[in-house]
N, C-alpha and C positions, 0 to 999 in steps of 0.2 A: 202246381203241375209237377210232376214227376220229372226231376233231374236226372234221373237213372235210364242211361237206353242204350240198343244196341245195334251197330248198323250191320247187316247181315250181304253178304254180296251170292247172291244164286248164277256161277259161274257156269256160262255159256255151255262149257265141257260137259257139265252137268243135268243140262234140262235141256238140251238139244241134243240128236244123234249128230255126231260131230264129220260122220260119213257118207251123208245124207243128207243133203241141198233141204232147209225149207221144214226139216223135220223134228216136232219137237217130242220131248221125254216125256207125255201128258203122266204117265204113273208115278215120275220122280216131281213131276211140276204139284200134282195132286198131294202129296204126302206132305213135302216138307211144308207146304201151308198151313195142314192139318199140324204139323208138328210145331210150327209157332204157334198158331190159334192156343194148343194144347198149353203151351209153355206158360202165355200169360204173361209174357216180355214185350214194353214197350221197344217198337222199331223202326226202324226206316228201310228199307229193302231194294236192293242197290240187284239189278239182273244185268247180264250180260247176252250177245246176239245171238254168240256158237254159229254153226250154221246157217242162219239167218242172214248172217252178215260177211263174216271174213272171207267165204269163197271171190263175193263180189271185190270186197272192198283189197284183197289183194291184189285182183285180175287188172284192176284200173290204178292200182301205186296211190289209194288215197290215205293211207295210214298219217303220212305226215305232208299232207292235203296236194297243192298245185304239182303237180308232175311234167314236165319238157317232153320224157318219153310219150306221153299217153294226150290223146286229142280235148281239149277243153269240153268241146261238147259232148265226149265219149264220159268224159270223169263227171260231167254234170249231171246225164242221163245214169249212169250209176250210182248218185249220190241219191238222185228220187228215188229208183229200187229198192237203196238200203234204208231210206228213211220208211219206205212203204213195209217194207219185211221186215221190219223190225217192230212197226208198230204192229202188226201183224201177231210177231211173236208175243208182244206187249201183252195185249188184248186176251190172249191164252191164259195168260197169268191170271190177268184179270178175272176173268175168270173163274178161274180155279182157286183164287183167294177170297173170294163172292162164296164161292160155295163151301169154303171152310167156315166161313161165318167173320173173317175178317174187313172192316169198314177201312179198304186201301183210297188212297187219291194218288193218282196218276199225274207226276211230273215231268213232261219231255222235257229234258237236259237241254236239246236244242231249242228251247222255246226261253231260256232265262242264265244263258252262259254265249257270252263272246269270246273264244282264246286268244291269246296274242303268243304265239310260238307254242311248243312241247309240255313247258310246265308254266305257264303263266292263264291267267288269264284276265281281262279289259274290265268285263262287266258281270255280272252275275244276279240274281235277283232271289237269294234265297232263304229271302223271308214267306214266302208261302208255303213252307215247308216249315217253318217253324210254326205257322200259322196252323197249318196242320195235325203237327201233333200238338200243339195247347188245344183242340180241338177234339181230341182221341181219337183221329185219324192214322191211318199206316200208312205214308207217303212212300210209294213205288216208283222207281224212279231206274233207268237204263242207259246203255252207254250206247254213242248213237255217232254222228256225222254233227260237228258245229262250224259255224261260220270262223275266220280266224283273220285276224289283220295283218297278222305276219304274212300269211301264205295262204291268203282267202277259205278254208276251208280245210279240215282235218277232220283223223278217230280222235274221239273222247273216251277214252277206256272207264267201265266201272271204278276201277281199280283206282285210277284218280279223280275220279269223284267220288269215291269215300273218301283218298285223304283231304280234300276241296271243303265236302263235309263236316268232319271232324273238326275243323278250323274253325267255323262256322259256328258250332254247336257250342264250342268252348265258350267263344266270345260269347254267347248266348245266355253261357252260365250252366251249360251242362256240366254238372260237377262228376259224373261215373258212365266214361264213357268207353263201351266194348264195342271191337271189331271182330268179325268173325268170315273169312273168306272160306266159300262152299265150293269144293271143285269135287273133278271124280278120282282123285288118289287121298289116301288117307292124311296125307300130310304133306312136309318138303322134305325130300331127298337129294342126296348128290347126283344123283343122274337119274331118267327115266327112270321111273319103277317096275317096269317091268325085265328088268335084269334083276336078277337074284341074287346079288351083291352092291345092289344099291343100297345104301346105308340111309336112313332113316331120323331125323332131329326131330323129335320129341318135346324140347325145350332148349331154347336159345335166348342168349342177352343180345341187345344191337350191337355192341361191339363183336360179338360171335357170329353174326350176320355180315357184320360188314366184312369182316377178314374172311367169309369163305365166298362172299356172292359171286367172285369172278369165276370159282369152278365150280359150280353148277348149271350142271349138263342140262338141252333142252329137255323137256318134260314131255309127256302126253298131250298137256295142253297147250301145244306150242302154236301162236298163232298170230295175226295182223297185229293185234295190242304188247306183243313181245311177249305171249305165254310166260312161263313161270320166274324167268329174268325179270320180265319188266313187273311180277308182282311182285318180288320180292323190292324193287327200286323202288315203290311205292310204301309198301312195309318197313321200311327203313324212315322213310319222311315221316310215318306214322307214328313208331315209336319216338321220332324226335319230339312228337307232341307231349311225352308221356304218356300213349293211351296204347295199352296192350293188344295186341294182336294174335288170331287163330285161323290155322286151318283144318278144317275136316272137312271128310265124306261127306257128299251128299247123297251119294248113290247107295250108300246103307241102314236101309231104315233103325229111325231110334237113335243116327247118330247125334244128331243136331237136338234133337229132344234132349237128350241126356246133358249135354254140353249146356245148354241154353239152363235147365234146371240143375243145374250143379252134380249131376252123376258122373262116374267115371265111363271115360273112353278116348278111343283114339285119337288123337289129334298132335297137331304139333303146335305150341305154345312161342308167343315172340315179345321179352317184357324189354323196357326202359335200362 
């Protein structure tokens, strides 16, 4: 079996209008399929809710699960919504990776992870995914609402289930293992990029990460999962594995292609 693979995260930001209850990017969900299919890289494919999810899951305080403020049965009944619209959004994917000619298997997160607090988690069962791709399967997989023993119930961000992942795979004996996080800015910057003085990283070492992550400004994709903060906190646990990390566009055709096949383009790079 191929020890070589790549876990790919299709960032919420990305394949959902992020201003738009409910709605997703079907043209940018359509392409970058096409654009893996094209690449011919074994993956796992790690999506995010965007709009599907954070409106809800802010309004009710579930990000870091039981809330005082908000009524048990109010966060309960918002917990079914987001697990419903999310699978919803799921299912788009599905999709749209069907019709790229990709052979995905769909893993709810909440059907084979217990958390116990923030960064921990109890149980996990994530050998069918390993099963998967010894299979030649593309195991799809989303970040959702899980059960949690700390605080009965929490977000699971994409973002740390790649790094959950990555762990996973090593033990596994994945010897070449890339990450690649898809959102809609070309890479990370010191502040929003949409200021014209936002300064641009290109290529960073983790110590270069760590010494700047406290000033970096919230981003475009500022959201319930702690937007570009909380992925850079996650990108840092990652390189502790040794395993390199990227971010690019998704929203620019050909970006993720080229990256994936070794051509030049834009991105920002994050090594050990």
């Amino acid at each position: 079996m191929n020890r070589n693979i790549v876990i790919i995260k299709l960032g919420g930001a990305a394949i959902t209008i992020k201003d738009q209850e409910y709605t997703p990017d079907l043209e940018v969900i359509s392409r970058v399929f096409n654009e893996i299919k094209e690449s011919g890289c074994v993956a796992i494919i790690v999506h995010g809710a965007g709009s599907y999810a954070h409106p809800i899951a802010r309004k009710y305080n579930l990000r870091n699960g039981r809330d005082e403020k908000v009524t048990l049965s109010d966060q309960r009944s918002a917990i079914s919504r987001i697990r419903m619209s999310v699978t919803k959004l799921h299912l788009l994917l599905l999709e749209a990776a069907d019709q790229a000619g990709l052979n995905t298997f769909s893993v709810p997160i909440s059907a084979i992870m217990v958390s116990n607090g923030p960064e921990l988690e109890t149980s996990a069962y994530y050998e069918v995914i390993h099963e998967a791709l010894s299979q030649e399967f593309v195991p799809i997989i989303f970040g959702d609402m899980v059960f949690d023993t700390e605080n009965q119930f929490r977000v699971v961000s994409g973002d740390r289930i790649i790094r959950l992942l990555t762990k996973f795979l090593q033990v596994k004996g994945y010897s070449d293992i890339e990450v690649i996080f898809g959102t809609n800015v070309d890479g990370l910057y010191d502040r929003d990029p949409k200021y014209s003085d936002a300064k641009f990283y290109s290529k960073m070492t983790k110590s270069q990460l760590d010494e700047i992550k406290n000033q970096i400004g919230e981003s475009l994709t500022s959201d319930i999962t702690g937007g570009m903060k909380g992925k850079i906190t996650e990108i840092i646990q990652i390189l502790d594995l040794e395993v390199n990390v990227k971010i690019i566009n998704l929203m620019k055709p050909d970006f993720l292609l080229n990256l994936l096949t070794n051509k030049p383009t834009i991105h920002s790079e994050f090594t050990s």
